[in-house]
Every structure is written in C-alpha cells, then in structure tokens.
C-alpha positions in Angstrom: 0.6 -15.7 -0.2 4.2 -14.6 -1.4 2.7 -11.7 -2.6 2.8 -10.3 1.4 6.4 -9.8 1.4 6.7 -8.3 -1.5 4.9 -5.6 -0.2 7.5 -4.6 2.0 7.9 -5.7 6.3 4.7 -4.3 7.2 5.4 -2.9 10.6 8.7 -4.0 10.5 11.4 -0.8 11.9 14.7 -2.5 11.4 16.4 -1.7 8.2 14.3 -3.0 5.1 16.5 -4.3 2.2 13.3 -5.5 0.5 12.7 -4.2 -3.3 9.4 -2.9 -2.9 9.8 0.3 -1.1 12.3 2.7 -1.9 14.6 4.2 1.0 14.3 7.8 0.4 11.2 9.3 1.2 8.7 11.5 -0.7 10.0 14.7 -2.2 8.8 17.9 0.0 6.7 19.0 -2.7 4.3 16.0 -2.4 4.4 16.1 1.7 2.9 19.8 1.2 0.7 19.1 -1.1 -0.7 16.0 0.6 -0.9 18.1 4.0 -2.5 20.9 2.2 -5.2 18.6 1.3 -5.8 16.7 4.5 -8.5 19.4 5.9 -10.7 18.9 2.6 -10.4 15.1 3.4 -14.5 15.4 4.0 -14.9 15.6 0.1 -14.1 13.3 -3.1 -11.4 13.8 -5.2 -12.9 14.4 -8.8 -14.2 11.5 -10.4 -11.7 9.3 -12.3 -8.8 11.2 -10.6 -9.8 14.2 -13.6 -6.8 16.9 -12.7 -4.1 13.4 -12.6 -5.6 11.9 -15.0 -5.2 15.3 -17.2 -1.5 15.8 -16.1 -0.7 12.0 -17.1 -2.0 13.1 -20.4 -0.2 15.9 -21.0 2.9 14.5 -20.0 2.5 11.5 -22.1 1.0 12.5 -25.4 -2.0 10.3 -24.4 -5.4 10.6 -24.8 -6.6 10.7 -21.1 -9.7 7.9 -22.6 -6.5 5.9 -22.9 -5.7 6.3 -18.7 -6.8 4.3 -15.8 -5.9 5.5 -12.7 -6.4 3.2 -9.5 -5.2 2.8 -6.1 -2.1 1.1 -6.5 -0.8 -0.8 -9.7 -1.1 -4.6 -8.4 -5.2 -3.8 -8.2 -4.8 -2.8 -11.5 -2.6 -6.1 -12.7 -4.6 -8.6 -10.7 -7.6 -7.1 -12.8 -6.1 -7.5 -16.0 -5.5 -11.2 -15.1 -8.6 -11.6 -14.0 -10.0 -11.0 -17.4 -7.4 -12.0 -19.9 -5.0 -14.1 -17.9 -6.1 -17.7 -18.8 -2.8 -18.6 -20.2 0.0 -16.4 -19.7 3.6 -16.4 -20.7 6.2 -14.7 -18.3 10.2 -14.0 -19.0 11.1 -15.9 -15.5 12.3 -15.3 -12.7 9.6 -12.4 -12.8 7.8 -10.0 -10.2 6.7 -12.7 -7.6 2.8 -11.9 -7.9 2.4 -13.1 -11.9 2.5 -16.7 -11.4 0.0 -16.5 -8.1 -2.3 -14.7 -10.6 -2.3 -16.6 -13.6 -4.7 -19.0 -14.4 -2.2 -21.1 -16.1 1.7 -20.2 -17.3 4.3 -21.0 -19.6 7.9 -19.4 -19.2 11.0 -18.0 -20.8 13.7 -18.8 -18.7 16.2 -15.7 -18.2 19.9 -16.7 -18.2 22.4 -16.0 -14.6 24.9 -17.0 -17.2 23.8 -14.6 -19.5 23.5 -11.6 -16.8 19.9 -12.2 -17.0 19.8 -10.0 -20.3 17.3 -11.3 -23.2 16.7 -10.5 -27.0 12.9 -9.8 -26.9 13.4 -10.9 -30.6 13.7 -14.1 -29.5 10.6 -14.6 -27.7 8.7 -17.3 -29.0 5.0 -16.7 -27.5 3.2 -20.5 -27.3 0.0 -20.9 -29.4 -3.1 -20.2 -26.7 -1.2 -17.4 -24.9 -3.7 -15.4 -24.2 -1.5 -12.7 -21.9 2.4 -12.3 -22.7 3.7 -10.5 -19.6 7.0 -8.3 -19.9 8.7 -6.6 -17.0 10.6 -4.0 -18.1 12.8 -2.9 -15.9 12.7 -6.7 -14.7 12.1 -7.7 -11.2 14.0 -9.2 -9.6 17.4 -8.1 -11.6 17.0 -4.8 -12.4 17.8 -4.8 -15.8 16.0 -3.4 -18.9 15.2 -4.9 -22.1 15.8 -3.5 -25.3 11.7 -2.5 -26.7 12.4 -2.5 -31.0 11.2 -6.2 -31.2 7.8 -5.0 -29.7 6.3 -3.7 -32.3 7.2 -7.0 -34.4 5.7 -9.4 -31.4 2.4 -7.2 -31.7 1.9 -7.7 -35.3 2.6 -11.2 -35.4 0.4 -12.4 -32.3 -2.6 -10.2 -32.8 -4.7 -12.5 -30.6 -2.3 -11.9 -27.8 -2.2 -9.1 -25.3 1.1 -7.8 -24.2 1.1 -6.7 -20.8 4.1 -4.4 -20.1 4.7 -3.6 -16.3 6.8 -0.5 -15.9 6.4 -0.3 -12.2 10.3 1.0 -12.0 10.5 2.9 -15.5 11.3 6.2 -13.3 14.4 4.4 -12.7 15.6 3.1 -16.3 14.7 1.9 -19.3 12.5 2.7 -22.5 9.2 3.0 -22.4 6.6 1.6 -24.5 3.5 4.2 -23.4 3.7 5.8 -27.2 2.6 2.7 -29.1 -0.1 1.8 -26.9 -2.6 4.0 -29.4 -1.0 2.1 -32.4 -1.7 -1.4 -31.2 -4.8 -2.6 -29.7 -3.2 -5.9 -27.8 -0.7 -3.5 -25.9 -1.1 -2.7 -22.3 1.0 -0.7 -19.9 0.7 0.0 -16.2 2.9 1.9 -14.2 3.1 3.1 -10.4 4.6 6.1 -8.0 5.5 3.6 -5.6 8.8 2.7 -7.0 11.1 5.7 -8.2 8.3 8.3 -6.5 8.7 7.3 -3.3 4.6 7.1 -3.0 4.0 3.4 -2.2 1.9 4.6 1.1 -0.1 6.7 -1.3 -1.1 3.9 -3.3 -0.8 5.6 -6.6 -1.0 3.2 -9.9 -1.9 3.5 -13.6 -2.6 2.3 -16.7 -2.4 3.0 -20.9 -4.4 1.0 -22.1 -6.8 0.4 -25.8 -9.8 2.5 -25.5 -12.2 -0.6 -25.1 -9.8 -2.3 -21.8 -9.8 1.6 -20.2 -13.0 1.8 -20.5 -13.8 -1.2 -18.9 -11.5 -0.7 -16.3 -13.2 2.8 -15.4 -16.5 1.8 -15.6 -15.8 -1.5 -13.5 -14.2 0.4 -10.6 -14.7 2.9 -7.7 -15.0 6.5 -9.6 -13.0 7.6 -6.8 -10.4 5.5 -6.5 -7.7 7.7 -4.6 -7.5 9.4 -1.5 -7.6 13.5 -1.7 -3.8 13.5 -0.1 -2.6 10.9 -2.8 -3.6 12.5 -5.0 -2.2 15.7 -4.5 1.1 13.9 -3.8 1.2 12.4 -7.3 0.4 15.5 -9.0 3.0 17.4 -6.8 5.9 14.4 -7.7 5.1 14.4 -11.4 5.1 17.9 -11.4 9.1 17.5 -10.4 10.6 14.8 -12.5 14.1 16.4 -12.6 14.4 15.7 -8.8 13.1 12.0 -9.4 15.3 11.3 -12.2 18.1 13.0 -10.0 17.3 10.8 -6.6 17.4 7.7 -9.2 20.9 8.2 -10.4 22.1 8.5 -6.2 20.1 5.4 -5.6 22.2 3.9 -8.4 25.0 5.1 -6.8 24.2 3.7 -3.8 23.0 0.0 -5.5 26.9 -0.4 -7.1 28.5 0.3 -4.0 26.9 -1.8 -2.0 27.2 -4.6 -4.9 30.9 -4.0 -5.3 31.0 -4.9 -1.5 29.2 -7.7 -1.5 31.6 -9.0 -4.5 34.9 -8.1 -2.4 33.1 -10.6 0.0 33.1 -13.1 -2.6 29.5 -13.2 -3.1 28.4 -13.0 -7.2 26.2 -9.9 -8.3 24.4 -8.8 -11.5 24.0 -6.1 -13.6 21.0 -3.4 -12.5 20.1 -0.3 -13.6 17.9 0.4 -10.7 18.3 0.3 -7.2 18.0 -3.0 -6.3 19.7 -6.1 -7.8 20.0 -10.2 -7.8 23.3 -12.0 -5.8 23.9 -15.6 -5.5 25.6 -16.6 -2.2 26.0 -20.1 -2.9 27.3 -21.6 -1.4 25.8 -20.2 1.3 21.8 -20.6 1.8 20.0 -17.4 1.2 16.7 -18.4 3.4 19.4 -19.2 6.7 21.3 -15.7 6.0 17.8 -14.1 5.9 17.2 -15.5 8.9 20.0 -14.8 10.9 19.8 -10.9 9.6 16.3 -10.7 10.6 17.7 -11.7 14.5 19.6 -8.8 13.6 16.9 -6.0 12.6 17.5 -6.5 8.7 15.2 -7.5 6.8 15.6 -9.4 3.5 14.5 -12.1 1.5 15.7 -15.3 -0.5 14.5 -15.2 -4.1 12.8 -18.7 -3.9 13.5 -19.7 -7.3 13.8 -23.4 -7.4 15.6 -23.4 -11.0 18.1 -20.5 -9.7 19.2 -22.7 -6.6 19.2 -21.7 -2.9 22.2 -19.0 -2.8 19.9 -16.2 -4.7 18.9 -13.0 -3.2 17.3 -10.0 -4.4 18.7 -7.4 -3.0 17.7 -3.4 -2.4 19.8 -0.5 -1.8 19.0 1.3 1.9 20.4 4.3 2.9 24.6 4.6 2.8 25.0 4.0 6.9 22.2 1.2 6.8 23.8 -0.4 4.3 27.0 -0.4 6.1 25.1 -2.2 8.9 24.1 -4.7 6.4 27.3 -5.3 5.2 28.9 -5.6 8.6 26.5 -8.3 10.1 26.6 -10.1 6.8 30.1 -10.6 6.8 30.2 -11.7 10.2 27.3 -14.1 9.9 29.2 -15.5 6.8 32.5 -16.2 8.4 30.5 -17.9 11.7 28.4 -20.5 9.1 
C-alpha cells in the first residue's frame, strides 16, 4: 500500500524530505508533560480522552458531543470511508490514502497551470456522491482553498457529506470547525501530527454531527490514547502562539529551499505550508529519488500519472539538511 510511505521512512535516519513528519520536534512543554505522565502509565487515561476532549471544546466553541478523539486522524478517515465512502469525489491530486479507501471515485482535476488553486464555487459534485472529500490545506501542494462556497455546496447537496481534512490547518488556511453545528452533512477531522510536531503520539480528531460522533465513540476503544499522548496534546494546545510561531520559520524555511530549487531550473508551486509540489521534468522524479536515497535522503515521486513523471512533493528539513539536499541534487542532476 502507498499509504506506507506516506507515513514517513520508518526507521529510516538519513534526512527525511517526506511531508508527513514535520522536522522540528515537539515543543518542551509536551516532552514534560508526556514524561510526567510515563510513571502513571499503569492506569487509563479518562474515558473518551474527557480533559482533551474538554480543552478541544473550549478552544473551539464546540460542543464536546460534537468531538471524537482517536489515535491518529487516518483511523479516524478510514472509518468515515468505511461507512459513507461508497462513492466519493476528490479535488485530485489529493492526500495519497483517499483513492486506496474509496469504494469507488470521481475527481476534480486541480490545474499545474493554474498553480493548483481552485474556486470551490465551481465544484460540480456528480449525482450518487455519497462522500465529497476537501483537503484544505491540500496535500500534496500546500495550498489553501478559499471556504465561502461551502456553505452553498452544503445546502445544495444535502444527501452528501462533506468531509473536510484539516490535517495541516495549524499551518494555513480557514477553517470550517464553526459550521459543523449548522450543517448536518459536514465533517471535519484534524491531527497534532502535522503543525504539532506529535505524529509519534498519534493524536487525531474529529467535529462531527451529533449522530456520526456518536457513532464514532460508541464504535471505538473508550480509551483510545496513550497517558503520555495525551498529556503532550494538552501541553501543545495549551501553546498555540509557539506553533503558530514555528509554522511561519518552517515557511521560511519551505521558500528558501524552493527559490533554490528554481535557480536550478527546476519549476515550484505556491504553498503556504512547509512542504510543496516541483516538476523536474525533464528529469524523472522516481530515478532522482533513487539516487538520493543512495545518498541518505529520502524522498518521493508524486506518482501522478496525469501530472507526468518530473513531479515531486517536496518537505522542508532543517536549514543544514536541506543544504545537503540541495548539494547532492544538483550534482546528481548535472551527472544524468
């Protein structure tokens, strides 16, 4: 399954310039407050994640019967398929799981021509759809999507349920969390993995209508997170300044290392995250992945047969390992 690298390189220690794990690693607030907890590791957390759950609602405006909390947000999404994913519509290229999971899918292509930005007022959802999936900000580009047509795509497909994924919302883009209580076909889910440096911890949530949340909570483990995890989520939410400050280095970081690649001749798009989409061509992505795995860096090729065989998504690492990258890139491309 594709869905394996995604995840990350697994026990992989050369530089990772995959999009699934950010390079900075969790704020000292959630180390202590995940050591702090290690001792009572004996005993549950309290059921349904109670004091998260509680500080998700508070911070939200949400009622916590509207929360599911579960280990990881792809648990969480592969569920939702599971039950209402029998045909789904996707804004492609999208986040590499949604076409493994759905039963069947129709797509909106997303324009390199057009920097892969799209007027959600445009979306023309095909009659049967029973899931519309919107990534918001997207993966694989990194950008964000404008959200005032949602409300209008609610009302006028009331037998379909929206699914937006704002796994990297920490990072950009507006959220649609506050409307969830006004329409019943509107889901959300989110994780701490992205922006909050908890993929480890395996933190993930959902705002859901009252009827799918409490499904969801009743279908599932009670306890669904480890003690540490939990205290590291609290801990991190506790401190969104510092989040929303290590997002705006990491953007930093992402258009300097794009501006780079584009000196090199190589074609970028716009992101407002920390990782973004190039097109090598004509260079083939899959060989330069190759030869930078020989060379402890690991990356992928995007895969997309409609986008060609030059695109890669691309993360920011740290400054000096991006350096690195940079260096052995432009030597592998002037030896091909």
């Amino acid at each position: 399954m594709t869905i394996i690298m995604e995840k990350g390189g697994g026990t992989f220690h050369g530089i990772k310039l995959l999009l699934c794990e950010n390079p900075l690693p969790p704020i000292d607030e959630a180390v202590a407050a995940a050591g702090a907890e290690l001792a009572q590791s004996n005993y549950y957390t309290e059921a349904y994640s109670a004091p998260l759950r509680r500080l998700i609602s508070e911070q939200l405006g949400i009622s916590e019967r509207l929360i599911h909390i579960n280990a990881g947000s792809e648990l969480i999404l592969r569920q939702l398929f599971d039950r209402f994913g029998r045909q789904v519509h996707l804004l492609t290229p999208t986040y590499v799981l949604f076409p493994e999971i759905a039963g069947r899918y129709t797509e909106t292509r997303l324009s390199p021509e057009k920097g892969f930005a799209y007027d959600l007022a445009n979306l023309a959802i095909p009659t049967g759809t029973t899931l519309a999936v919107i990534v918001n900000p997207n993966n694989p580009n990194g950008g964000t999507f404008d959200m005032a047509p949602l409300p209008d795509l609610l009302c006028r497909h009331p037998e379909t349920l929206f699914l937006i994924d704002e796994a990297f919302i920490g990072l950009a883009g507006e959220s649609a969390v506050h409307l969830v209580p006004k329409y019943p076909n509107l889901l959300v889910t989110r994780t701490l993995s992205k922006a909050h440096s908890l993929a480890g911890f395996r933190v993930g949530y959902g705002i859901f209508p009252e009827a799918v949340a409490d499904d969801l909570n009743s279908h599932n483990d009670a306890y669904p997170l480890a003690r540490p995890s939990q205290a590291a989520a609290m801990a991190t939410l506790q401190h969104e300044d510092k989040i929303k400050a290590r997002a705006s280095q990491l953007h930093a970081w992402t258009e300097e290392l794009a501006a780079q690649l584009r000196s090199m001749g190589v074609s970028t798009f716009p992101t407002e995250t920390y990782f973004f989409l190039a097109d090598f061509s004509p260079y083939d992505a899959s060989g330069l992945a190759d030869r930078l795995r020989d060379r402890n860096i690991l990356i992928k090729p995007l895969n997309d047969p409609a986008l060609g065989p030059g695109y890669m998504r691309i993360t920011t690492a740290l400054p000096e390992d991006n350096r690195r990258f940079v260096d052995a890139l432009r030597e592998i491309m002037a030896g091909v």
